[in-house]
C-alpha positions as CSV (number, residue, x, y, z in Angstrom):
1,X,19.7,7.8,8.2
2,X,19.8,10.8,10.5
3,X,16.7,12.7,11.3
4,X,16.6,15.7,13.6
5,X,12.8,14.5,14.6
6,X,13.9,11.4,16.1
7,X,13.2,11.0,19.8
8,X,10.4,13.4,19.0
9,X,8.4,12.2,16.4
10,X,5.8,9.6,16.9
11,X,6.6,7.7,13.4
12,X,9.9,6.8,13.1
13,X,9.6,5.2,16.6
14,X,13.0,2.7,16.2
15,X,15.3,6.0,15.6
16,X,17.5,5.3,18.2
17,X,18.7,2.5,16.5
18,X,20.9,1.9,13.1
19,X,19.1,-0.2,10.8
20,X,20.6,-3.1,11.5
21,X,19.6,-3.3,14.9
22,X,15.9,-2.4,14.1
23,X,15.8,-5.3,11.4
24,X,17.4,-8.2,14.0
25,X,14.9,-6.5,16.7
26,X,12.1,-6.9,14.4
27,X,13.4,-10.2,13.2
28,X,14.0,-12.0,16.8
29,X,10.2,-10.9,17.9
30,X,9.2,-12.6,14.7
31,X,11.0,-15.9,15.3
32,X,9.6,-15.7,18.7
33,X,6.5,-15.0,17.7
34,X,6.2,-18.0,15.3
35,X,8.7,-20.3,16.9
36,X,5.6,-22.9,18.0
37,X,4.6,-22.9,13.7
38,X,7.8,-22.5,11.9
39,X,11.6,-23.7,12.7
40,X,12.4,-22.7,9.3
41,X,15.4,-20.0,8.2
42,X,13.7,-16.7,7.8
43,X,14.1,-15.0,4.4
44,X,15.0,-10.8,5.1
45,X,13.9,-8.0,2.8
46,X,15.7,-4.6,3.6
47,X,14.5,-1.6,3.0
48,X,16.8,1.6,1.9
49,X,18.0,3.6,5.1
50,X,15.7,6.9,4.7
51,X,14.1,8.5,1.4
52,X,11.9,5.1,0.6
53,X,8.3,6.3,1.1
54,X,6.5,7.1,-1.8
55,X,3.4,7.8,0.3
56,X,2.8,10.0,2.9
57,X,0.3,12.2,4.8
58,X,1.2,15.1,6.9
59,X,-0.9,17.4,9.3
60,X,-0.9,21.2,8.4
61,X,-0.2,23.1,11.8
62,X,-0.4,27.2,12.0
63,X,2.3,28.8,14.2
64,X,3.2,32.3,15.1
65,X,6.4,34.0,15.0
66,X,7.3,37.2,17.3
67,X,5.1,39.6,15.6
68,X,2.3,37.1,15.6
69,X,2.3,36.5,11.8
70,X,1.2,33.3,11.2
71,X,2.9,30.4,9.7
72,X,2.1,27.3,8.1
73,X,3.9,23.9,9.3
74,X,3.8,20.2,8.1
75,X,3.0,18.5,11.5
76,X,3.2,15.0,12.8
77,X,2.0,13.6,15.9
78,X,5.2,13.6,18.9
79,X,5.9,10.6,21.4
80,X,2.9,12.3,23.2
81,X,0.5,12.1,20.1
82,X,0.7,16.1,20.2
83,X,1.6,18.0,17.1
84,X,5.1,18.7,16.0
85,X,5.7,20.8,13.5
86,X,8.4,19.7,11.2
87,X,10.4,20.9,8.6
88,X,11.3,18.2,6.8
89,X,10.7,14.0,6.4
90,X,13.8,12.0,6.4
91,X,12.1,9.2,5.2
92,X,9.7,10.2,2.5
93,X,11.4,9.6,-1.3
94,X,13.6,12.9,-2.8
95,X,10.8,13.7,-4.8
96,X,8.5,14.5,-2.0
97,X,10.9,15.7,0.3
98,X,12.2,18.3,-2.6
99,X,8.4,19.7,-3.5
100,X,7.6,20.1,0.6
101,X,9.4,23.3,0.8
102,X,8.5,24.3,-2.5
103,X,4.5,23.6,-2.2
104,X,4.1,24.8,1.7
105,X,5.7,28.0,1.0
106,X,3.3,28.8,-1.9
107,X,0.3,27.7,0.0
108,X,1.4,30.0,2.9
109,X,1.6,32.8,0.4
110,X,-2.3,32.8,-0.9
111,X,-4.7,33.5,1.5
112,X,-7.5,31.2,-0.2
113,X,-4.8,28.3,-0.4
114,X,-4.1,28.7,3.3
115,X,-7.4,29.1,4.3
116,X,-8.7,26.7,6.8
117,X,-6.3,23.6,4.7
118,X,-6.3,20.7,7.5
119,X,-3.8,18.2,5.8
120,X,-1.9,17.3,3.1
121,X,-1.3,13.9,0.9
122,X,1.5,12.9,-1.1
123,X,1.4,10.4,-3.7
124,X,4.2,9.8,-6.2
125,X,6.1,7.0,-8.6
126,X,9.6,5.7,-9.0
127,X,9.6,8.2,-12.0
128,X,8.8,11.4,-10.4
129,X,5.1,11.5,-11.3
130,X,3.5,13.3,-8.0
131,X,0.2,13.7,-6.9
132,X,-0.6,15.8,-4.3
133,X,-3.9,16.2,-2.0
134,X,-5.0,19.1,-0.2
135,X,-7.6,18.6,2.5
136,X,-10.0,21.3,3.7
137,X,-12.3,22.3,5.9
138,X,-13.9,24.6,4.2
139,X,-16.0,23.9,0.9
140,X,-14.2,24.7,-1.8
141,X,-14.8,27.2,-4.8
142,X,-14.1,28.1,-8.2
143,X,-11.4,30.7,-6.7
144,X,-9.8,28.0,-5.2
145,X,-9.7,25.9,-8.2
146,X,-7.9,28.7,-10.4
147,X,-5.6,29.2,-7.7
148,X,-4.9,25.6,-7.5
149,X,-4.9,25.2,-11.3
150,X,-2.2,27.8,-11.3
151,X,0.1,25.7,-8.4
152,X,0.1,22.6,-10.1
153,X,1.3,24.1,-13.3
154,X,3.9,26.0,-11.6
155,X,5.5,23.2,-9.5
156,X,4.7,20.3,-12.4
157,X,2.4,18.3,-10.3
158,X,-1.1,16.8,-10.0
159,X,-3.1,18.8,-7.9
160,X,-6.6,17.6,-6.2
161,X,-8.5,19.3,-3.7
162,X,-11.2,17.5,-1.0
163,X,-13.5,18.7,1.1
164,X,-16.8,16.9,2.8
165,X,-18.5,15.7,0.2
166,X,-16.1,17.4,-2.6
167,X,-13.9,16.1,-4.5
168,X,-12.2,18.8,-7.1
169,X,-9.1,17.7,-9.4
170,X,-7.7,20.0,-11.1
171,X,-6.3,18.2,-14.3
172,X,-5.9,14.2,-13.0
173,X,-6.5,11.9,-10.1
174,X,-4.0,9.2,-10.8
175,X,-0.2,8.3,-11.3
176,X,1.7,6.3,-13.6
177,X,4.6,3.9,-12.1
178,X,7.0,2.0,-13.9
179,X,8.0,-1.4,-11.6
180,X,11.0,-3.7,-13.1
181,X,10.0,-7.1,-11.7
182,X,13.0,-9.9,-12.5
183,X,13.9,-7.5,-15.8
184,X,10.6,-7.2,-16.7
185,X,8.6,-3.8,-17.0
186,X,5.7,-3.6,-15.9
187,X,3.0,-0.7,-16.1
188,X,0.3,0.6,-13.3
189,X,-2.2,3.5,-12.7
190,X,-2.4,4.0,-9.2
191,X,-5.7,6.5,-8.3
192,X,-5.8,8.9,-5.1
193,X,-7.5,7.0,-2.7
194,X,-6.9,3.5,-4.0
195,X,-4.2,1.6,-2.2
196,X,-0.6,1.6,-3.2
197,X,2.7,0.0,-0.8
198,X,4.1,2.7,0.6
199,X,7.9,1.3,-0.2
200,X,8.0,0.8,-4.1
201,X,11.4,-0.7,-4.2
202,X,10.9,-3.3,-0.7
203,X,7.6,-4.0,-3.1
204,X,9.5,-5.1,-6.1
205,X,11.0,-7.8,-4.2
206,X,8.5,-8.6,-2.2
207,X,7.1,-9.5,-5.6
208,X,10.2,-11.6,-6.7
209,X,10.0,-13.6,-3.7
210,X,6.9,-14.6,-4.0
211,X,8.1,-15.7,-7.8
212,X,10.8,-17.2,-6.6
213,X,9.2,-19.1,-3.8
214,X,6.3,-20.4,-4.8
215,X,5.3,-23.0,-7.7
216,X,3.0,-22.2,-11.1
217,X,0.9,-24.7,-12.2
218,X,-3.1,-24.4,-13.1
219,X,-5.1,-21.3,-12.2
220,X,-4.4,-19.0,-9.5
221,X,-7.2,-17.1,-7.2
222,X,-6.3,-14.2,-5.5
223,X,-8.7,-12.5,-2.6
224,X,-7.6,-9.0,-1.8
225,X,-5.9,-8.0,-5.1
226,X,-6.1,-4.3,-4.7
227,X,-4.9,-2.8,-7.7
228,X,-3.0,-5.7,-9.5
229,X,0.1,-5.2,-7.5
230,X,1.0,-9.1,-7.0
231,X,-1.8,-10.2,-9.6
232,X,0.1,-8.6,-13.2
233,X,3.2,-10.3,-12.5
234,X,1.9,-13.4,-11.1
235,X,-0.6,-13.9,-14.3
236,X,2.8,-14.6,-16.4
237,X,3.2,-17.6,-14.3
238,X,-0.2,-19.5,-14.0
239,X,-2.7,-19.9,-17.2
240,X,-5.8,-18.1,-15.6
241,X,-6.0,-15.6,-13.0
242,X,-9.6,-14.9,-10.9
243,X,-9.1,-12.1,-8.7
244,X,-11.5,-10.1,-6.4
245,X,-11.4,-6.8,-4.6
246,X,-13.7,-4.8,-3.0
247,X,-13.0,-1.4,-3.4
248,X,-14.5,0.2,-6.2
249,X,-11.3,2.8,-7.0
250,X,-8.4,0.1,-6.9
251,X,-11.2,-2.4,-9.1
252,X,-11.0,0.4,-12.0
253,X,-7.2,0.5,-11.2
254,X,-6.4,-3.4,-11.4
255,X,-8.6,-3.8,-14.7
256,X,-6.7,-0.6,-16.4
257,X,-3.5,-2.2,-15.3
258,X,-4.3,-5.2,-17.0
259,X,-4.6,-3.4,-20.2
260,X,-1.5,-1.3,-20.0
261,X,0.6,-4.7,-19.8
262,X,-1.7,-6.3,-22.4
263,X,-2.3,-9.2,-20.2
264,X,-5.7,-11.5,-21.1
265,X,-6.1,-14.1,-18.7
266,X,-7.1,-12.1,-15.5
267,X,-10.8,-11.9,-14.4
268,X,-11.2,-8.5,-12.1
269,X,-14.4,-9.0,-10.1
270,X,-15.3,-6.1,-7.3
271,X,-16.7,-8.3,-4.4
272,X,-15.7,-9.6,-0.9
273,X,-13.7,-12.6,0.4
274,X,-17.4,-13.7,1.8
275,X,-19.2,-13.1,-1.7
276,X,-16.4,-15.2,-3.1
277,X,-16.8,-18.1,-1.1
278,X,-20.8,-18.1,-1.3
279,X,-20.5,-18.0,-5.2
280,X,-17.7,-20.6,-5.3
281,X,-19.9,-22.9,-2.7
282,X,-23.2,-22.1,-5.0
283,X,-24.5,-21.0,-1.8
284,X,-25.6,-17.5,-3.9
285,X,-25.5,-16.2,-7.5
286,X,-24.1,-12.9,-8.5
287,X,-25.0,-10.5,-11.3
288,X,-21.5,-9.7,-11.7
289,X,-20.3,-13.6,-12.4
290,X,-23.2,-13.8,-15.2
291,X,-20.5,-14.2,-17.2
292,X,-17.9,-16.6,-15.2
293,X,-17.8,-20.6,-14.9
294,X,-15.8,-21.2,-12.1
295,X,-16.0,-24.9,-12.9
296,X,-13.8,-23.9,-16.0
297,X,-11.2,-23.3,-13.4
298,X,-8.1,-25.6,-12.3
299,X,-6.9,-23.7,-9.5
300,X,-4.0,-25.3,-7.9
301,X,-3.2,-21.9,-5.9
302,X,-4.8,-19.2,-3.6
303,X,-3.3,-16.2,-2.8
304,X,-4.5,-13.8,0.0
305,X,-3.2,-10.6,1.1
306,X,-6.0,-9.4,3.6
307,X,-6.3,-6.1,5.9
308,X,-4.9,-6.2,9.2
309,X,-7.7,-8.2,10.4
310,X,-6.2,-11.0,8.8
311,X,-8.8,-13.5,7.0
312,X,-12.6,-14.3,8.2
313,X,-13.2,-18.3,9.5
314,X,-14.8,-18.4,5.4
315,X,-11.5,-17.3,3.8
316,X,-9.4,-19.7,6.1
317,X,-11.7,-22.9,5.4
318,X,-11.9,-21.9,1.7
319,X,-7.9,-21.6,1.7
320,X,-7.0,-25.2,3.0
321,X,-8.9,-26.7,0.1
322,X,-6.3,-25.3,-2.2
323,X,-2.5,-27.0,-3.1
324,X,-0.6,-23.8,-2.4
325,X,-1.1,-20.8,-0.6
326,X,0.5,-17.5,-0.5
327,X,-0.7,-15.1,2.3
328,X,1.0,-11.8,2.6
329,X,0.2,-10.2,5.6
330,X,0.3,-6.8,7.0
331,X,-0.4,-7.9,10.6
332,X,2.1,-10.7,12.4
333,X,-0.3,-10.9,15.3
334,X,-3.5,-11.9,13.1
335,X,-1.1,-14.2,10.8
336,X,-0.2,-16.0,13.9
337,X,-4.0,-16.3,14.7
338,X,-4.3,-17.7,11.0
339,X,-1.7,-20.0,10.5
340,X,-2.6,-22.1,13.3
341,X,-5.9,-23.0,11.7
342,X,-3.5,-23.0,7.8
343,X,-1.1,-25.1,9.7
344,X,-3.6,-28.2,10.3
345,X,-4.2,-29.0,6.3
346,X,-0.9,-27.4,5.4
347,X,3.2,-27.4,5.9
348,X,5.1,-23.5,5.7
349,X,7.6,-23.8,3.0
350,X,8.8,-20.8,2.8
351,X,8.7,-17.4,5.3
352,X,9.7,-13.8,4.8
353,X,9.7,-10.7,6.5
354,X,9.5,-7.2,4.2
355,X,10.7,-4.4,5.8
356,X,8.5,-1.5,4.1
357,X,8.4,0.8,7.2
358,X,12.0,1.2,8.4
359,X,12.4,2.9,11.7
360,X,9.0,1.8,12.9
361,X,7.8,-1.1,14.4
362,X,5.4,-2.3,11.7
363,X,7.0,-5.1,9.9
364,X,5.2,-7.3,7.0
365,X,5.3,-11.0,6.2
366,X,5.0,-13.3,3.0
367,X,4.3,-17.2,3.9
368,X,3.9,-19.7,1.4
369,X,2.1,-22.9,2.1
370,X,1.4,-26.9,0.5
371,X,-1.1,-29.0,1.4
């Protein structure tokens, strides 16, 4: 991939080097990293070189030309964390990087589109269904929303608008993906402001390997389960699925999931890692299990995919007392931290890195673990 941007831009940090020398950069300061825990081969997952995000955010930055006529720019942050106003986004998908242009030049054109817009979100599918999200700093009015009404027909998008404390969609909030997972479709919803992996196609295989890595017997609990992203194609494999979440948006998103792909034998419940453990120990009842035994559960299986802060000293102890675990993590310093408590009660069977955000320096990992 070539980018005009690189050396400049703050994001695509790695864009002196070809891919290939990014991935066995990232993958050496991995094998370093975990060379004291693991001794193991290292399984690879590439990502495409350029158009792979399906998510991104962009700054909206005013310039002036010679006549002092202003101008409206995407921006990202430089080497210097100062804006740079760009042009275009070599690694966003060709659906995004098509309706930039397209959308920017319309805005620039309507004075109460323009107006005071901070930033702009992009959200879209493997099938070209795009969501877009204007932020404002301004409140935002019923001229606004005919105006905006009248852009998202004319470009064929999803169109919301936020401000503080207003949230104004103009005819839907979500988008729907289809994911082929090991020649299987399967459906999602994914709502603005819910989480969704930036890379779609690194995220199919990051789901097939941990498929094809990992063993299905019993029930499986999953902390973290976002929208359903590991937890639909996981619940073919094990006979019951509990699964918890906190966040209230990707919660309505992993229960409507579960419908689309008429799966039965997944329990959604919207609480915390901490909650979970305190039900599970009978330390404290929930309203919200009124209708869950948990002793009716054989889990053989946990399966954590935290925040960057990796997992709490709870959600570590609670983990050893399972056969098999399966911790994706978004964060190799904190999975480090982790696996040297996970490595006491259990052996690492099987290690990956995922490469979702080529030409940076963020890499994520998939371990899977037996007692």
């Amino acid at each position: 991939m070539n980018c005009e941007y690189f050396g400049k831009c703050g994001s695509c940090t790695l864009g002196h080097l070809s891919y290939e020398e990014q991935l066995k950069l990232k993958l050496d300061e991995q094998k370093q990293r975990f060379q004291n825990l693991y001794n193991g081969e290292f399984d690879v997952i590439k990502s495409e070189d350029g158009t792979f995000r399906n998510r991104a955010e962009f700054r909206v930055w005013r310039t002036f030309d010679s006549d002092k006529k202003p101008k409206l720019n995407y921006a990202m942050n430089d080497i210097n964390k100062k804006p740079l106003p760009i042009e275009s986004c070599s690694i966003v998908s060709n659906s995004i990087a098509s309706l930039m242009p397209k959308l920017i030049d319309e805005i620039s054109n309507d004075d109460i589109l323009s107006f005071k817009l901070f930033s702009i979100e992009f959200l879209c599918s493997t099938t070209n269904d795009m969501l877009v999200t204007l932020i404002y700093h301004k409140k935002l009015d019923e001229k606004w929303t005919i105006k905006a009404k009248y852009l998202e027909e004319k470009l064929d998008i999803k169109l919301i608008g936020r401000s503080r404390k207003q949230k104004i969609v103009c005819s839907s909030d979500s988008i729907d993906e289809v994911l082929k997972i090991e020649n299987k479709e399967f459906k999602f919803k994914y709502y603005e402001g819910g989480f969704t992996q930036p890379n779609q196609k690194v995220n199919v295989q990051m789901i097939e390997w941990v498929l094809n890595n990992s063993t299905h017997n019993g029930d499986l609990c999953e902390l973290y389960c976002g929208g359903g992203n590991f937890t639909i194609p996981l619940s073919t494999k094990f006979d019951k699925v509990l699964a918890t979440e906190i966040s209230k948006t990707s919660i309505k998103s992993a229960k409507l999931n579960c419908e689309l792909n008429n799966i039965i034998n997944i329990e959604f419940l919207r609480m915390s890692s901490q909650e979970f453990v305190q039900a599970r120990n009978k330390v404290r009842e929930f309203r919200r299990m009124a209708d869950i035994n948990l002793d009716e559960y054989n889990f053989s299986t946990i399966f954590v995919d935290p925040p960057r802060a990796g997992l709490d000293e709870t959600t570590i102890k609670l983990s050893g007392e399972f056969d098999q675990i399966i911790y994706i993590s978004c964060n190799p310093v904190t999975l480090h931290r982790d696996l040297q408590t996970l490595t006491k009660t259990h052996k690492i069977e099987k290690f990956a890195i995922f490469d979702q955000f080529a030409f940076s320096n963020h890499i994520e990992c998939g371990v899977v673990l037996t007692k």
